[in-house]
C-alpha positions as CSV (number, residue, x, y, z in Angstrom):
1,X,109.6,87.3,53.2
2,X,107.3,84.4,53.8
3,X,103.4,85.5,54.3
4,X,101.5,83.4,56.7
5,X,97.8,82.7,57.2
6,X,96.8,81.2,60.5
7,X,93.4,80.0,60.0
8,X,91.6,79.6,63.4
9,X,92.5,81.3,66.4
10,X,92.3,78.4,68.7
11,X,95.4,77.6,71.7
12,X,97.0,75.6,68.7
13,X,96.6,78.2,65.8
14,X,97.4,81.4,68.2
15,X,101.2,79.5,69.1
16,X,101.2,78.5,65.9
17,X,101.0,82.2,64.6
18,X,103.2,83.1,66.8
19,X,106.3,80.6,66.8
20,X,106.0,82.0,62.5
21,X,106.3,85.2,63.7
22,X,109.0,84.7,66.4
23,X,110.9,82.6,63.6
24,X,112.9,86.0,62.3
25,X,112.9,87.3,65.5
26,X,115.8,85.3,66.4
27,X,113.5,84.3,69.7
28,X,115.6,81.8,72.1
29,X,113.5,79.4,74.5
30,X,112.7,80.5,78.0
31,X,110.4,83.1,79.4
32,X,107.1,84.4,78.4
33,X,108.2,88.0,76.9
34,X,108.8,88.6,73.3
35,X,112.0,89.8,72.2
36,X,111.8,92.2,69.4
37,X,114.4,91.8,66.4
38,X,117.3,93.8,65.1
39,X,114.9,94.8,62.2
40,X,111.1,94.7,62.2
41,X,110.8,94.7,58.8
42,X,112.6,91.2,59.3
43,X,109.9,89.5,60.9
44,X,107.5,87.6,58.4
45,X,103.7,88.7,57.7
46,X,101.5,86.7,59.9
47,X,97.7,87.4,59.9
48,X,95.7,85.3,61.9
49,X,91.9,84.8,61.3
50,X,89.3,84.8,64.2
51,X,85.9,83.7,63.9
52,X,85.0,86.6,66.4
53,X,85.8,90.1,66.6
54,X,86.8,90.2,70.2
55,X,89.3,88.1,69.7
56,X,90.3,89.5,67.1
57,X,90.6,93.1,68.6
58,X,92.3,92.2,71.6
59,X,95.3,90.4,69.4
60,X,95.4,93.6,67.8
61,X,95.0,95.9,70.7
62,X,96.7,94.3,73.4
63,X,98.2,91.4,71.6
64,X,96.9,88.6,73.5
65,X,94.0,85.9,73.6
66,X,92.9,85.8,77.0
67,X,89.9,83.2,75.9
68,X,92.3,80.4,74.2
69,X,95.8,81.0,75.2
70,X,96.1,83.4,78.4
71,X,99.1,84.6,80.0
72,X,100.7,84.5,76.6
73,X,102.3,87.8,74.6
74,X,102.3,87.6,70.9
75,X,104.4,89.5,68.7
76,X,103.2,92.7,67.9
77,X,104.0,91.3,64.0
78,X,101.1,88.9,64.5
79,X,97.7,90.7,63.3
80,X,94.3,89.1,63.5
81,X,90.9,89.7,61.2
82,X,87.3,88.4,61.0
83,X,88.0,88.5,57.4
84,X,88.9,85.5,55.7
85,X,89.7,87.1,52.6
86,X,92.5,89.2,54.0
87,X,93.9,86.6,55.8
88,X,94.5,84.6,52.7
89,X,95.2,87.5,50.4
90,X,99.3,86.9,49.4
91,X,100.1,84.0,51.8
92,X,102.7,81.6,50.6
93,X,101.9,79.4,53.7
94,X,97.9,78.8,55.0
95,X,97.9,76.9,58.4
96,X,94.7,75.2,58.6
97,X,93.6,75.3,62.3
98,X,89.7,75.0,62.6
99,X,88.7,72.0,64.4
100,X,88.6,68.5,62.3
101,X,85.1,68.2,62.0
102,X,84.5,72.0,60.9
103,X,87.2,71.6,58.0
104,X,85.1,70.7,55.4
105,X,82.7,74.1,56.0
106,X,85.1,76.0,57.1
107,X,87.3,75.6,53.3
108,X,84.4,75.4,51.5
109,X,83.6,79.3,52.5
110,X,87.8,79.8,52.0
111,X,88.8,77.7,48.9
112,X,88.6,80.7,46.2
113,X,90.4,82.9,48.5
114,X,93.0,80.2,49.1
115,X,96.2,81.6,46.3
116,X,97.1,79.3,43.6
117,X,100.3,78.3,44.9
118,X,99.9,78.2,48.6
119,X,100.9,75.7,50.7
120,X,98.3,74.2,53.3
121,X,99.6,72.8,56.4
122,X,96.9,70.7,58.3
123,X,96.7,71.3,62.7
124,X,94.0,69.4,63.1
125,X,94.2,65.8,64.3
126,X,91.2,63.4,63.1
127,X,89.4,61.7,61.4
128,X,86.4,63.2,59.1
129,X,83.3,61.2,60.6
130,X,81.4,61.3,57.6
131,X,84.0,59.9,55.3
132,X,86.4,58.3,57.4
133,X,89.1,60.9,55.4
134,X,92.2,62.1,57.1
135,X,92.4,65.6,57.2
136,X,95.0,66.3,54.2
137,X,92.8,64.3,52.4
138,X,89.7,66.6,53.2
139,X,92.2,69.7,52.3
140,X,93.1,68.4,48.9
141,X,89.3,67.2,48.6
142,X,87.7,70.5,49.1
143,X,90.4,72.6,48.2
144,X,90.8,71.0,44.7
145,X,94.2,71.2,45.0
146,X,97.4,67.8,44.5
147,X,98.4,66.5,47.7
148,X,101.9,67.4,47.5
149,X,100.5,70.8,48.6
150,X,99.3,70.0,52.0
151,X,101.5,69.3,54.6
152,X,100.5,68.0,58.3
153,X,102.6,69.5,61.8
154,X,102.6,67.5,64.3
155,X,104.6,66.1,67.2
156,X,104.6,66.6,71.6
157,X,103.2,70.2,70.9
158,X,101.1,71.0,73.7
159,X,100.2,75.1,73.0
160,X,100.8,76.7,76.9
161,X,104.4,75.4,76.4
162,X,104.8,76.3,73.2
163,X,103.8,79.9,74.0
164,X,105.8,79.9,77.1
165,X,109.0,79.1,74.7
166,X,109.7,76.1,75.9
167,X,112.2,74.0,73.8
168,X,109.9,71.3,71.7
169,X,110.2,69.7,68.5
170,X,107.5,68.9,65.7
171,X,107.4,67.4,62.6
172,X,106.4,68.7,58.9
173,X,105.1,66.0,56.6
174,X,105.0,66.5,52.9
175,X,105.3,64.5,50.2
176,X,106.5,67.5,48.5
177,X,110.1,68.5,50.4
178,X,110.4,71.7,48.8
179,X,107.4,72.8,50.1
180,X,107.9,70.7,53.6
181,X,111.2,73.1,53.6
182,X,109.3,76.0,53.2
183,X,107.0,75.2,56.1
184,X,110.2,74.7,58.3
185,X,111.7,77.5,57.7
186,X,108.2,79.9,58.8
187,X,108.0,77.5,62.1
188,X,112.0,77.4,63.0
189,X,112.9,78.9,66.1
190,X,115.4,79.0,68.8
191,X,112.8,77.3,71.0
192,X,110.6,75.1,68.4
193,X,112.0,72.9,66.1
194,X,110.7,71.6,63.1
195,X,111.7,68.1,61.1
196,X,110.6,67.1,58.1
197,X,108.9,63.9,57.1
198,X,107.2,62.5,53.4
199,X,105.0,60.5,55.5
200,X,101.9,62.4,55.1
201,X,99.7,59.1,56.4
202,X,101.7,58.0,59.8
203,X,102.2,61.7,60.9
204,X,98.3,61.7,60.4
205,X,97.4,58.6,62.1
206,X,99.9,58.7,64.7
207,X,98.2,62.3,65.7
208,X,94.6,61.3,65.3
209,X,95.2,57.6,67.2
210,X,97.1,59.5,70.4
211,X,94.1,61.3,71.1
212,X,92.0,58.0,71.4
213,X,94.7,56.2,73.9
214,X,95.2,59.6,76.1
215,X,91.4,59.1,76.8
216,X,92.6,55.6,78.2
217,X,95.2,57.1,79.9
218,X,93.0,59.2,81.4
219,X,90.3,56.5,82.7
220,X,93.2,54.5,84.5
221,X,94.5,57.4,86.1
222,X,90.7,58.4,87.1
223,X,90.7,54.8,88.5
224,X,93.5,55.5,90.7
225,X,95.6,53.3,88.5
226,X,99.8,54.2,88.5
227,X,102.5,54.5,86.1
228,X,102.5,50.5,85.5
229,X,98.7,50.6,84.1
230,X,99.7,53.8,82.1
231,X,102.9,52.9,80.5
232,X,101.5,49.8,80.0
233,X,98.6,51.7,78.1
234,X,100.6,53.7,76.2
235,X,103.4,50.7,74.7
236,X,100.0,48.7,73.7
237,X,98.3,51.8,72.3
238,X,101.3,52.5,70.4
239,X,101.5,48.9,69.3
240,X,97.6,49.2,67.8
241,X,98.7,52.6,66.5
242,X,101.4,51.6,64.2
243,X,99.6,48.4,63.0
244,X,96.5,50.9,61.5
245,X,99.5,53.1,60.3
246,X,101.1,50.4,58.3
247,X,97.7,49.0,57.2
248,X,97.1,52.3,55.7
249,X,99.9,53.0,53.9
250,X,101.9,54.9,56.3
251,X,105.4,54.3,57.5
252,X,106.6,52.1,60.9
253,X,109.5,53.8,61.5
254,X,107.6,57.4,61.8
255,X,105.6,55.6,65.1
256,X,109.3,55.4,67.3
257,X,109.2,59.5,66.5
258,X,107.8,62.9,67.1
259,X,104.5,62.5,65.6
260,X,104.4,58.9,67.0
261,X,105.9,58.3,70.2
262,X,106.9,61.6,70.9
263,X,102.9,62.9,70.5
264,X,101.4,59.8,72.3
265,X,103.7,60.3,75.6
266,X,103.0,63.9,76.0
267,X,99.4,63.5,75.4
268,X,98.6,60.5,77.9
269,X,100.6,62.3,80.6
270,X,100.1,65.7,80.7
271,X,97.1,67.5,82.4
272,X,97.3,69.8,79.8
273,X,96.3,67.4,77.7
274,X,92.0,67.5,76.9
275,X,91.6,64.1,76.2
276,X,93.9,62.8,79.5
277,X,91.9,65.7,81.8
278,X,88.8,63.9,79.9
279,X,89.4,60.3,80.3
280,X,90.6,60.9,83.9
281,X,86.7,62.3,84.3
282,X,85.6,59.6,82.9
283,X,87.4,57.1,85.4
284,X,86.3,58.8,88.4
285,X,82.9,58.0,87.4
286,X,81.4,60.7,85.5
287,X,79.4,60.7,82.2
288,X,80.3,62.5,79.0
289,X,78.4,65.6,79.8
290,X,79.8,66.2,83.6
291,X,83.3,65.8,81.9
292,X,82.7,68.4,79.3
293,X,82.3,70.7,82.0
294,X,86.1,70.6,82.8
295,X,87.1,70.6,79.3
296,X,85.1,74.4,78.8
297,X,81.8,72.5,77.7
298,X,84.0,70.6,74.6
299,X,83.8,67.1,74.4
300,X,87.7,66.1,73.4
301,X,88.7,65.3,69.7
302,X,89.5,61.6,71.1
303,X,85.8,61.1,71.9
304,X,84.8,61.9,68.3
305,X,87.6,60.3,66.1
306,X,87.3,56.9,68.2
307,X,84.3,55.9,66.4
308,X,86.3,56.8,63.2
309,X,89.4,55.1,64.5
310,X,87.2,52.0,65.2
311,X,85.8,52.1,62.1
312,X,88.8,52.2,59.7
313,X,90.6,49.9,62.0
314,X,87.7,47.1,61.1
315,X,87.4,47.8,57.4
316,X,91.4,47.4,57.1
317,X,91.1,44.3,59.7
318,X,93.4,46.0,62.1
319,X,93.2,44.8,65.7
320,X,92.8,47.8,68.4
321,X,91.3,46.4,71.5
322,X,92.2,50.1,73.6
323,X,90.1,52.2,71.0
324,X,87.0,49.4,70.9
325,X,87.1,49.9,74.6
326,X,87.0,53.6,74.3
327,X,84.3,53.6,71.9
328,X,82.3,51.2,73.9
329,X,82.6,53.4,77.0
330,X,81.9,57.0,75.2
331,X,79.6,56.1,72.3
332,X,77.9,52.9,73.9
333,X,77.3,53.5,77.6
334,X,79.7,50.8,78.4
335,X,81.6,51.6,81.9
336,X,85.3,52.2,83.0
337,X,85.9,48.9,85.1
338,X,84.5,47.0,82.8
339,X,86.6,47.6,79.7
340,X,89.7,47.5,81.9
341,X,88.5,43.8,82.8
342,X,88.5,43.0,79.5
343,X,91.2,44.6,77.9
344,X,93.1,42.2,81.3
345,X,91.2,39.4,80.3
346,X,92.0,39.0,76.7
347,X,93.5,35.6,75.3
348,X,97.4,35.2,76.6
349,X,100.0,35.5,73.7
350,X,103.3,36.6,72.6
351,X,104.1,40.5,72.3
């Protein structure tokens, strides 16, 4: 039996806890209600760790999370604590769900509870501002552990359909395929799908970078703009997404995938999606604090890795006129219009 730690008890890390627990359950997609196994003692150990006790005692009470993922039933196999310490105590697996720029605190407090073996699987998508590090790197930073020990998940995984068990596929990148196996096997169900992948660095960038065009997405759409403006968005976004990948080491071939193409289209066109709902905000004309309002007060992980994004990109000489519009409309009180006219007016060439 596989033990599972679920660090952060977000939308992302609740499905995620409970797509591992559903994995022995023989769970098929469809509908919202669990379906209990042949065997309990089947089902895998997942314990899921909550920075606040009441979310932590309604999992347990009435298995739900009302604040982060409501309408959804977990598993009555999924168990959640304040205490980090018995989260981690055992676990073969430790999914990693805090939010990027809380990582780095968030492991310090953990790394001596973290076993000696464990795998860590990374469900955050950014870039550390401070360092400009991806977030595997920040793992096997902090963590003191070799990179072939974290993994990253990621791929067209928006959590409400996740939860709802509808049929979706996500990828698991390792450089180490044992372990990348391992992970597959706690996520595999009849309704998610797991592949794996060695390329730790595309699977990152390609997760991190969506985030950043979605906001784009988002402002055309706010504008009034159709599907011509937004495809068209999200073929060039890809294009300045795969150059930073290759520039970094990553692999081309993993941008026409799950964690590329797959993540960028379901990000820039779903109004689940924070960063589209924000960039939409954006275009109908309001400013960065009226648009946290519809996001729950949370400014959207695009809005804080563009800067990053825009960063690396110049340091590695990587062209990506969409992000340095984004960054000049949320970090430099540049406005909507205006970047759209100059992302339209930039010097003809050949695609």
């Amino acid at each position: 039996m596989v033990r599972v730690a679920v660090m952060g008890s977000g939308s992302w890390g609740t499905t995620v806890a409970k797509v591992c627990a559903d994995t022995e359950a023989g769970v098929r997609s469809g509908g919202t209600d669990p379906v209990e196994p042949a065997d309990p003692a089947a089902c895998p150990s997942v314990t899921l760790w909550a920075r606040r006790a009441e979310i932590a005692a309604e999992i347990n009470e009435d298995h739900r999370n009302s604040t982060y993922l409501p309408g959804a039933v977990l598993p009555a196999s999924v168990t959640a604590t304040t205490d980090a310490a018995a989260a981690l105590d055992g676990a073969d697996v430790v999914f990693l769900g805090v939010p990027s720029q809380s990582l780095r605190s968030n492991l310090e407090a953990w790394r001596d509870l973290i076993p000696p073996d464990a795998t860590l699987v990374s469900l955050a998508k950014g870039i550390e501002h401070s360092t400009g590090l991806r977030m595997s790197e920040v793992i096997a930073d902090v963590a003191g552990v070799d990179p072939g020990r974290v993994a990253v998940l990621s791929g067209p995984n928006l959590a409400v359909e996740v939860a709802q068990q509808q049929p979706a596929a996500s990828v698991v990148a390792c450089t180490d395929d044992r372990r990348a196996r391992l992970v597959q096997s706690a996520l595999a169900t009849g309704y998610f799908r797991p592949y794996t992948n060695d390329d730790v660095i595309g699977c990152e960038v390609g997760g991190t970078c969506k985030n950043v065009i979605a906001l784009a997405c988002g402002m055309a759409a706010g504008m009034g703009m159709g599907h011509n403006t937004i495809a068209t968005v999200i073929t060039r976004g890809l294009t300045e997404i795969t150059r930073l990948t290759v520039a970094l080491g990553g692999q081309e071939r993993s941008m026409a995938g799950l964690a590329g193409m797959g993540d960028l289209v379901a990000t820039c066109n779903s109004p689940l999606s924070r960063n589209r709902t924000f960039g939409e905000r954006l275009g109908m004309g309001e400013t960065l604090e009226q648009a946290s309002g519809a996001t729950k007060g949370q400014v959207a992980e695009g809005v804080i890795s563009s800067m990053s994004v825009a960063e690396l990109a110049e340091a590695h000489g990587v062209e990506m006129p969409i992000t340095r519009e984004v960054v000049r409309v949320c970090h430099h009180g540049g406005d909507v219009q205006t970047a759209i006219r100059a992302l339209m007016g930039r010097t003809k060439k050949a695609e």
